[in-house]
N, C-alpha and C positions, 0 to 999 in steps of 0.2 A: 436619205435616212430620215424616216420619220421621228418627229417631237418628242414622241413616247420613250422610245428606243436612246433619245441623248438622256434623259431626265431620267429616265431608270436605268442608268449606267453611268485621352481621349475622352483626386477632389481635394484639392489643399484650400486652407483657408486662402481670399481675395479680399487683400488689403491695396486699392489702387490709391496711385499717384495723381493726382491732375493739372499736373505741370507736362504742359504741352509746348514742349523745347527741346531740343537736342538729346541725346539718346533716352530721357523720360521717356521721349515719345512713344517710342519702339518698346522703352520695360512695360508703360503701360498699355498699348496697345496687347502686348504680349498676353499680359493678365484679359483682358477682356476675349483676344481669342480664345484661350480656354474656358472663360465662365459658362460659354454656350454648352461646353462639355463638362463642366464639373459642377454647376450648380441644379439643385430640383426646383421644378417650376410647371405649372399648366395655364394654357390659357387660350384666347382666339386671336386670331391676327389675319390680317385682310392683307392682296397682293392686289395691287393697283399695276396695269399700264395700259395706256388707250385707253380706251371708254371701256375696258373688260375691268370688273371688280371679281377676286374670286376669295371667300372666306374659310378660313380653315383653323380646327381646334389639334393644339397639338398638347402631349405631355411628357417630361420627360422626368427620370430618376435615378438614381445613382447605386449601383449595387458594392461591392465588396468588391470585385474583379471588372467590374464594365458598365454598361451606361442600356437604360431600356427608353426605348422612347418611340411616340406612337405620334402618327400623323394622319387625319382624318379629315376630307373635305368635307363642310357642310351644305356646298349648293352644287348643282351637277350629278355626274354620275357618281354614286357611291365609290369613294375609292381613298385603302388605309396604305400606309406605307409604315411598316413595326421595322425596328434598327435595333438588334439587342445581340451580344459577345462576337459584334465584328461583322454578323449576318444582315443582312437588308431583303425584306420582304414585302412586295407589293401584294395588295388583297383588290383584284380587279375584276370583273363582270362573274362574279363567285366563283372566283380560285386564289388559293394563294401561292405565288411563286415566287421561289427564290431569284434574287438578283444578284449579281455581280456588285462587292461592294465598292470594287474600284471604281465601278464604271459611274456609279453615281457620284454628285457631287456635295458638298456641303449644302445644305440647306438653313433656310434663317428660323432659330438666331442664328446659327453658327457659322456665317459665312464669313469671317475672319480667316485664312488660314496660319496657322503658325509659322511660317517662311516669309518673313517679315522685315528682314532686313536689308531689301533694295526700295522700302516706299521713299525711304527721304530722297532717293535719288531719284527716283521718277514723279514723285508727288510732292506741292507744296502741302504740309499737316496744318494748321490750323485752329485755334479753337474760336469756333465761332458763338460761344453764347452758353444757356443753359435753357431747359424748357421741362417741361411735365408729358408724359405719356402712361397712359392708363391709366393713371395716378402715380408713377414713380415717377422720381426725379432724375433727371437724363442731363449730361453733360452735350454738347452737339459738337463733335470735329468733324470738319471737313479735306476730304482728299482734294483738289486740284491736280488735274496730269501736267506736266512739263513740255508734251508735247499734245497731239493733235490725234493720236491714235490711243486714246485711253478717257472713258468716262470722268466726270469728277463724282465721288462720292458724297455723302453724308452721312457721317452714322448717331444715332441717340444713345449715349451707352450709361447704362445706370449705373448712379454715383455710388450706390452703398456695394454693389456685387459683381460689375463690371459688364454685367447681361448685356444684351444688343435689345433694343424697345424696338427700336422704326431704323429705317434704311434707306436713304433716299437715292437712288441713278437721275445725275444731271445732263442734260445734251450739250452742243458746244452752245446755244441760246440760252442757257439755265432752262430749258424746259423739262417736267418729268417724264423719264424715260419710263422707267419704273419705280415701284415703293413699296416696302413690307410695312406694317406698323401693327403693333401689339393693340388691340381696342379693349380687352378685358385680360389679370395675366392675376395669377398669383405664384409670388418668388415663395419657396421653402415650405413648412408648414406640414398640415395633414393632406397629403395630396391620394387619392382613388386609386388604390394600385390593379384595383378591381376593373377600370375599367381598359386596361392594357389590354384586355383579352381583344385579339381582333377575330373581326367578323361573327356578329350574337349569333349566325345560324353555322355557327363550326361543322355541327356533323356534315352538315350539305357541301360543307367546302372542298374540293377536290385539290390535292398538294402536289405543284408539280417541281420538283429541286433540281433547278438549272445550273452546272456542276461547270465553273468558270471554264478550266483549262487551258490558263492560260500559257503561253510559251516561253518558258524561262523567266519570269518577271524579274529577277535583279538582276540580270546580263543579256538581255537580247537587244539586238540591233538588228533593224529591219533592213539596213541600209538608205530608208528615203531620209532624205532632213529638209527644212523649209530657210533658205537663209536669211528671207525677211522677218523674221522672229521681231517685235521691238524692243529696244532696249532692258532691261531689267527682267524680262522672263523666262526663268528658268526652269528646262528640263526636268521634271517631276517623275512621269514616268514613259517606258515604251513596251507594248505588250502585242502579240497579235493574240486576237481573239474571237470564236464564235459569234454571232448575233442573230438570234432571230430574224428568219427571213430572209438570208444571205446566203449562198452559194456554197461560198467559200471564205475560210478567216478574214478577219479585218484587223488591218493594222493600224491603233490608234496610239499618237505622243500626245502627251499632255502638256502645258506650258503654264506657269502661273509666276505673278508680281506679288503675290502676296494679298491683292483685293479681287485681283479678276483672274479669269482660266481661257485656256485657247489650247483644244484638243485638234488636231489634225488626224484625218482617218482615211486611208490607202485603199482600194479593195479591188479586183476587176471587175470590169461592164458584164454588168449578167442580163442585162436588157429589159429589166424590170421597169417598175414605175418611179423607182429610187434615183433611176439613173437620169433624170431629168433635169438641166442645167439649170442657174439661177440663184439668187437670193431671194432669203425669204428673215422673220426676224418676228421675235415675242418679249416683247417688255427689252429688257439690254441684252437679252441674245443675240447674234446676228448667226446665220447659215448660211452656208453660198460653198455651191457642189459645181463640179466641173468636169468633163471628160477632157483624157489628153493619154494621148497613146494606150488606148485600150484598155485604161485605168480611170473609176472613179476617184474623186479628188472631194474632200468635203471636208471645211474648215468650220467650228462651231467655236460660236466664242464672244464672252461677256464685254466686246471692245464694237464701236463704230462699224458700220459698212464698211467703210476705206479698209481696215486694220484687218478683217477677217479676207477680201480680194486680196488684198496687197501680200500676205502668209499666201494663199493658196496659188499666187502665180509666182512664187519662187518655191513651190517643191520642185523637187528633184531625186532622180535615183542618182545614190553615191556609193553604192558598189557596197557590200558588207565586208 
């Protein structure tokens, strides 16, 4: 399952707390998950891991019924990603196609999810200091895992609105795995709504609306389940679905602590280039595909090497 294929597959006032203690933690946490989706803001922000640096301007705005927000690399191949009433559309080698909005996932800031209340059990919280980013001022907590299959986090989250500035993925050495960090940003204000429009050569653009389909989304069960799940991750969604490229549906479960996600995805051996065993990993992703009885097996997921094998050699079919 190629990179593409995982990656392109919600306004009250925020008055935070920053007592970073016992269920504060969680009411404020809570607030800052949402400021990614309830506050206006544009600005540039840089994604660090490895020696790959990749820059990117995003914008976002607040309508009366929903949220518009626009996402545009600035080095590489041109390529916008628009999120507006629910819809996600990628604008790639001049076309713009609908995507699945399930399939994608939070992106930063907003990689907080709201399902927040297993981190005290699986993360020591922390506040570890205060610092400046972009010129805002940022509180700094850090997640700690409890065990050994889970990143430690860091996040910068600004004191006056709760926004997420910078984000740092720790390895078990404190080394950076990965890092988001805001380098130019302005919160509220007169923000360009003019420049939302994606893609300046519209007419040229050819639109092609990829229509999910998916199967039952509030009560389907595939029958596979993974019993190695870890601790605190809970069943979000289970869907089968179409994918570019693919034969036949694919069944993906989703799983999330509340900081990280670990999607599991089913499909048969169609004998492609997909179907190639192995790990492979990009900043705190990890992937690692496996055949076993005539079933592709491919675990993706914001956790360790170990964490993503260890999920993929306890699936199993459990009968539906």
């Amino acid at each position: 399952m190629r990179w593409w294929l995982v990656c392109c597959g919600l306004f009250f006032s925020v008055s935070p707390s920053f007592a970073i203690e016992g269920q504060a933690n969680l009411n404020w946490l809570k607030t800052a998950a949402f400021a990614g989706h309830q506050t206006e803001y544009s600005g540039i922000f840089v994604y660090q891991y490895g020696n790959r640096l990749e820059t990117s301007k995003i914008t976002h705005l607040i309508e009366a019924d929903s949220e518009y927000e626009k996402l545009e690399s600035l080095d590489g191949p041109k390529r916008e990603i628009v999120r507006h009433h629910g819809q996600v559309w990628c604008y790639l080698n001049h076309k713009m196609v609908q995507v699945d909005s399930q399939q994608r996932r939070g992106g930063f800031p907003s990689l907080l999810s709201d399902e927040l209340s297993a981190l005290n059990q699986n993360y020591l919280i922390t506040d570890v200091g205060q610092g400046t980013v972009a010129g805002y001022n940022a509180q700094i907590v850090q997640f700690k895992p409890k065990d050994n299959l889970r990143y430690t986090h860091k996040l910068w989250i600004n004191t006056d609105t709760g926004l997420l500035l910078k984000a740092t993925v720790l390895g078990e050495r404190g080394q950076v795995v990965e890092q988001y960090a805001f380098t130019q940003l302005k919160i509220g204000g007169d923000i360009d709504r003019a420049s939302l429009v994606p893609g300046k050569s519209a007419t040229k653009v050819s639109v092609e609306a990829v229509k999910p389909n998916l199967a039952n989304v509030a009560g389907y069960k595939s029958g596979w389940v993974a019993d190695a799940i870890p601790f605190g991750f809970t069943k979000m969604t289970e869907v089968q679905r179409p994918m570019p490229g693919k034969h036949a549906p694919v069944t993906q479960i989703v799983y999330s602590d509340g900081l990280s996600a670990i999607s599991v995805f089913i499909e048969p051996v169609d004998s492609d280039e997909d179907d190639v065993e192995g790990l492979s990993s990009r900043g705190a992703v990890n992937m690692y595909h496996k055949v076993v009885d005539k079933q592709l097996y491919t675990v993706v997921g914001e956790v360790p090497p170990r964490t993503v094998m260890q999920v993929l050699d306890s699936i199993r079919y459990n009968g539906k």
